[in-house]
C-alpha positions as CSV (number, residue, x, y, z in Angstrom):
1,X,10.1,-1.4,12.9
2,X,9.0,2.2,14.2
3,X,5.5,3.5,13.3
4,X,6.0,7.5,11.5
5,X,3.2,9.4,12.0
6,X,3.1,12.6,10.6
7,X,2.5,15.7,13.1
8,X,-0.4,18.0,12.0
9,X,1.1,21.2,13.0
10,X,4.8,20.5,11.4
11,X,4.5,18.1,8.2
12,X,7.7,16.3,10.2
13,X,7.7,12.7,10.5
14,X,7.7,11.7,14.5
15,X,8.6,8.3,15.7
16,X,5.7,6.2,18.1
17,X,5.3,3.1,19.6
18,X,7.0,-0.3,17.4
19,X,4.5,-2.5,15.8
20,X,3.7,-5.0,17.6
21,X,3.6,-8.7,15.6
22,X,2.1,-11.9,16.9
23,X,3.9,-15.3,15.3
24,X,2.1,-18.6,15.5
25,X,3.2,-21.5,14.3
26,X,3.3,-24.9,16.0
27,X,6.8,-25.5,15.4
28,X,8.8,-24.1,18.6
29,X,12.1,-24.2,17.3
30,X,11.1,-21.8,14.0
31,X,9.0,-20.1,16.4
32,X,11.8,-19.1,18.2
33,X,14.0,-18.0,15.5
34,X,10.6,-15.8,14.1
35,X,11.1,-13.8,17.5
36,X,14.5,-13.4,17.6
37,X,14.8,-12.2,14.2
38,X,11.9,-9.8,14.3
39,X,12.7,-8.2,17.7
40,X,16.2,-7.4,16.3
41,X,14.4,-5.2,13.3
42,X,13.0,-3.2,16.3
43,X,9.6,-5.2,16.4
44,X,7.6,-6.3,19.8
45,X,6.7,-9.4,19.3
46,X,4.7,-12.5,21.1
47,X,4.2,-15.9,20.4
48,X,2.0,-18.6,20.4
49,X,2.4,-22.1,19.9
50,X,-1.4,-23.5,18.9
51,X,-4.4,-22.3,17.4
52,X,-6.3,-22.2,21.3
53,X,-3.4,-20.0,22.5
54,X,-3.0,-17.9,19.6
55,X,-7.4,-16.7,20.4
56,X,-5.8,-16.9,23.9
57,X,-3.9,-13.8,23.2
58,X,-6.0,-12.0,20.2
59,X,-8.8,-11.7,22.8
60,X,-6.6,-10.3,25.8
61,X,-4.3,-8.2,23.4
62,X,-4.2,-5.5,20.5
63,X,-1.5,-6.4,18.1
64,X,-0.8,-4.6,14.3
65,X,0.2,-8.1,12.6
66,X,-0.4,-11.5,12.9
67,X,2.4,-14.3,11.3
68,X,-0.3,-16.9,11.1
69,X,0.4,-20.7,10.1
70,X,-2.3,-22.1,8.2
71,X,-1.1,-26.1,8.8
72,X,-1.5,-26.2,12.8
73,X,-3.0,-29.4,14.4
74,X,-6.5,-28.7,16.5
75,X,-7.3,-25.2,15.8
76,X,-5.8,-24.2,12.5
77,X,-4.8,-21.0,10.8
78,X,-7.6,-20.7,9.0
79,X,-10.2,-20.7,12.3
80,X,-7.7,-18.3,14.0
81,X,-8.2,-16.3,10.8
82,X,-12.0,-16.4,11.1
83,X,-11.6,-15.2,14.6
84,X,-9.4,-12.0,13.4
85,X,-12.5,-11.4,10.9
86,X,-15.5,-12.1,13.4
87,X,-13.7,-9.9,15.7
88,X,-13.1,-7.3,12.9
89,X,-9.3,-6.9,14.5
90,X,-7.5,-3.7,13.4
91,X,-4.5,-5.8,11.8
92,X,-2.7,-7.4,9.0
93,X,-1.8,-11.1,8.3
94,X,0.3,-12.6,6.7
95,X,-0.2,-16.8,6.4
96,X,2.9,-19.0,6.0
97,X,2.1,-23.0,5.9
98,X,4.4,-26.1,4.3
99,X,1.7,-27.9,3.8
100,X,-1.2,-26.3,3.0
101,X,-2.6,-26.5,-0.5
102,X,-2.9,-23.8,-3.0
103,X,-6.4,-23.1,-2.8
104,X,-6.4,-23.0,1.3
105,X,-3.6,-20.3,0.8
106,X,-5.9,-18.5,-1.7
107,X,-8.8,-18.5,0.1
108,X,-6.9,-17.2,3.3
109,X,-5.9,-14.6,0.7
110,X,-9.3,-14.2,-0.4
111,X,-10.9,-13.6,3.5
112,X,-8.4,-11.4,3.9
113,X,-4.8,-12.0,4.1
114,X,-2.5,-9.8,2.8
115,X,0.4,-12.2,2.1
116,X,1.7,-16.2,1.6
117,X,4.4,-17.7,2.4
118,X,5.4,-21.3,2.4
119,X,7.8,-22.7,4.0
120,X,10.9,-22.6,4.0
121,X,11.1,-18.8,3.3
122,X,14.3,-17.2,4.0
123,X,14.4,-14.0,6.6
124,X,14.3,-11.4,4.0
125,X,11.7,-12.5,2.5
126,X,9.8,-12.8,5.5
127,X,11.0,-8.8,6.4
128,X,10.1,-7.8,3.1
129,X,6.2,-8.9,3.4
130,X,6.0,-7.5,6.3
131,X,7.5,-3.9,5.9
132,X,4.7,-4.7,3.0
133,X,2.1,-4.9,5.1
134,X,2.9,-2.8,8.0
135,X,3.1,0.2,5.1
136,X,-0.2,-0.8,3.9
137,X,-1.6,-1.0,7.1
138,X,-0.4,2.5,8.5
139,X,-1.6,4.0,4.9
140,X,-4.9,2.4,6.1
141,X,-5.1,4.1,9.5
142,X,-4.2,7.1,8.3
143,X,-6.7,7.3,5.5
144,X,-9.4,5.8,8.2
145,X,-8.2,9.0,10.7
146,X,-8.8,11.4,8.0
147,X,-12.3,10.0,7.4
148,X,-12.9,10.9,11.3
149,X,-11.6,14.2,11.5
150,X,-13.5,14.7,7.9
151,X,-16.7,13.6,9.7
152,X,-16.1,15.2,12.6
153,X,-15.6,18.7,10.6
154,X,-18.5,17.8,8.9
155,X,-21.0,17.5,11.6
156,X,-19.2,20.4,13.5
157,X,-20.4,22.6,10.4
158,X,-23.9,21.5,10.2
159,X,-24.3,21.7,13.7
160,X,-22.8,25.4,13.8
161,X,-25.0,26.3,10.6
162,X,-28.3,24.8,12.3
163,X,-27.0,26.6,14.8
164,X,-27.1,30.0,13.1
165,X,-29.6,32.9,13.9
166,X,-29.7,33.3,9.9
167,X,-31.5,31.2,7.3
168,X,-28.7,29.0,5.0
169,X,-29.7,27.1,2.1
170,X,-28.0,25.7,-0.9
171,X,-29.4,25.4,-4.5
172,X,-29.0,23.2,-7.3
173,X,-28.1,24.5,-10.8
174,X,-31.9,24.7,-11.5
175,X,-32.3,26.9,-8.5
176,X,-33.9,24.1,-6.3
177,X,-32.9,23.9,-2.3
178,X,-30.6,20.9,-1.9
179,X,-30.4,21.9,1.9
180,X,-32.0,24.2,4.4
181,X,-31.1,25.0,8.0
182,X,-33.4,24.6,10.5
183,X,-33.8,28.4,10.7
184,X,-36.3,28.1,8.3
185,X,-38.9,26.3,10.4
186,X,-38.9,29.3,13.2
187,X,-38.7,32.1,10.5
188,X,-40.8,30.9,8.0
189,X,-42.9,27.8,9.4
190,X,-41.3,25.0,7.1
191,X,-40.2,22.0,7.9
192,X,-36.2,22.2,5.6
193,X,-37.0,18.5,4.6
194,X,-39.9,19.3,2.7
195,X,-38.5,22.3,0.8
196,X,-35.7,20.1,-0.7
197,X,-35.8,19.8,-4.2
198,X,-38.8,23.1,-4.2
199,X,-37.5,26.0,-6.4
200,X,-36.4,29.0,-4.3
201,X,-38.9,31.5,-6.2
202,X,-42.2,29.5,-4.6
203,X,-40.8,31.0,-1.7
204,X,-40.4,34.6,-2.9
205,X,-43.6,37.0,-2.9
206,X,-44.6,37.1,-7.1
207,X,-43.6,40.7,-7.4
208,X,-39.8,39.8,-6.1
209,X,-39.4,36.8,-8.1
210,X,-38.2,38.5,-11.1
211,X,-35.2,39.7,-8.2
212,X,-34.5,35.9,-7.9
213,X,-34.1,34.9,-11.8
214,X,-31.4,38.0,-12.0
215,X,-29.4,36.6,-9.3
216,X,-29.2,33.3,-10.3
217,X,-28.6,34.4,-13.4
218,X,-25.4,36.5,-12.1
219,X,-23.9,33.1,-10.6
220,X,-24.4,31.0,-13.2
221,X,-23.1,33.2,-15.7
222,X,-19.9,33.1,-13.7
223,X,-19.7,35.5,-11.0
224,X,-17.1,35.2,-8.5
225,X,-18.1,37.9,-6.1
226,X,-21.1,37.5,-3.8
227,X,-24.4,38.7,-5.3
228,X,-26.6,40.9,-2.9
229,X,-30.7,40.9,-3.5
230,X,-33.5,42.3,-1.2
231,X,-36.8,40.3,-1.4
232,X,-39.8,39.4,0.7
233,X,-40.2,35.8,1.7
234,X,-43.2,34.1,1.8
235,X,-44.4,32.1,5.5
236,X,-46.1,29.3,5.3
237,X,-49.6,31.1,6.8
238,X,-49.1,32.9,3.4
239,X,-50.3,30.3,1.4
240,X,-53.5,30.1,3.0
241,X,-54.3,33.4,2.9
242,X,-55.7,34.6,-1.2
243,X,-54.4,38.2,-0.4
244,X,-51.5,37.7,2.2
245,X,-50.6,40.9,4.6
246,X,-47.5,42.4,5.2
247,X,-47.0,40.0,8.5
248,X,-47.4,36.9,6.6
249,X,-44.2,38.1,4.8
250,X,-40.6,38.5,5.7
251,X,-38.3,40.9,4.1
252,X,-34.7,39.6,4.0
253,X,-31.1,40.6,3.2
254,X,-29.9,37.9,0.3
255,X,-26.2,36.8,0.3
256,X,-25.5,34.6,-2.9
257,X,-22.4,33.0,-3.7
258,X,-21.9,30.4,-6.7
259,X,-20.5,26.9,-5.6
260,X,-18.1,25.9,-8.2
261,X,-16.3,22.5,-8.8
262,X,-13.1,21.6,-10.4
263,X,-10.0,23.9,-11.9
264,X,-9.3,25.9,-14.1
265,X,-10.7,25.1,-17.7
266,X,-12.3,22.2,-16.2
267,X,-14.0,24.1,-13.2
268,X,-18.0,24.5,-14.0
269,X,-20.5,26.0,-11.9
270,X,-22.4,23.1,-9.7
271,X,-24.8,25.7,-7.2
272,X,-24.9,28.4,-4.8
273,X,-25.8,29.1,-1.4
């Protein structure tokens, strides 16, 4: 079985490396027929014949599925299982025993198994579960991968708008920062944690507030062009000071856009920034 990872740049399907299976079971003669029949559907697969050799292996090697029989002598299944979870190993297993009873099979399910078999099983039922599994599995990864680039993105942005020479915030639909860029602590002495949550006008001189209200009011009411305003912020200093000089004060260039969610009929207006 070949691993199809999509390619980024194309949308085509590209084949890598074959999953790689590890099958073990204390009986040598099924064992043997496990490996022959797998490696002819294109797997790479190893063996092992006890529990001791089977942690033998999952601590030297990386494998994408493990064939795991519950009803071995010494170290069972179900301690080779514990090991997989301890070790939180990037795989899938699938537990086959003859003799185990229903509830060991279900709680093997239940800690994390994705599939049971009992013996005898015939080959394609054995193929079937695990095409199963190696689907779910590479669905898995390639949510997980999205996650990381998502996160990655995401801290790339906040780093490039800390970054920024120009003070970013976002509001809420009540016109309350939800975030602040660190820009605000150089240009007007606040630290952006403690504005969260404040109302943008308590940082607006009184006579510019009214400038404020009509520009909200422009992106709530649904505007879907950017809404320009001129208004003098207030520095921290200013709020010590009962009549406030022109230097306690910084005139800026506003840039509003609305933030809106959903489509269509269903889209509503959630902020701006």
């Amino acid at each position: 079985m070949i691993k199809l990872l999509k390619s980024a740049d194309s949308g085509e399907e590209e084949p890598d490396e074959p999953f790689s299976v590890l099958v073990v079971d204390d009986e040598l003669g099924l064992l043997t027929s496990l490996k022959r029949l797998l490696e002819t559907h294109g797997y790479v697969v190893a063996v092992a014949v006890s529990g001791a050799a089977a942690l033998t292996q999952l601590a030297k090697n990386r494998y994408d599925l493990l064939v795991l029989d519950l009803g071995m002598p010494g170290i069972g299944g179900a301690a080779v299982l514990d090991f997989t979870i301890e070790r939180c190993l990037d795989m899938a297993v699938i537990v086959i025993s003859g003799t185990t009873s229903v509830v060991e099979a279900t709680a093997a399910m239940r800690r994390g198994a994705i599939d049971y078999l009992r013996k005898p099983f015939g080959p394609d039922e054995l193929l079937a579960s695990i095409a199963n599994a190696t689907r779910k599995l590479q669905l898995e990864r390639a949510n997980r991968l999205m996650r990381d680039r998502v996160e990655v993105s995401e801290r790339l942005h906040r780093f490039l708008v800390n970054s920024s020479p120009d003070l970013i915030f976002m509001l809420d639909v009540e016109g309350r920062f939800s975030y602040l860029n660190k820009r605000v602590e150089t240009l007007l002495g606040f630290e952006a944690d403690a504005l969260v949550q404040q109302p943008l006008a308590c940082l607006v001189a009184p006579p510019d507030r009214d400038k404020v209200a009509t520009l909200l009011h422009r992106l709530v009411a649904g505007a879907t062009e950017p809404q320009l305003a001129e208004w003098h912020f207030l520095r921290q200093e200013a709020f010590h000071h009962d009549r406030p000089t022109l230097d306690l004060f910084m005139i800026a260039e506003v840039t509003g856009f609305p933030i809106i969610s959903g489509n269509g009929s269903e889209s509503r207006f959630t902020g701006s920034y």
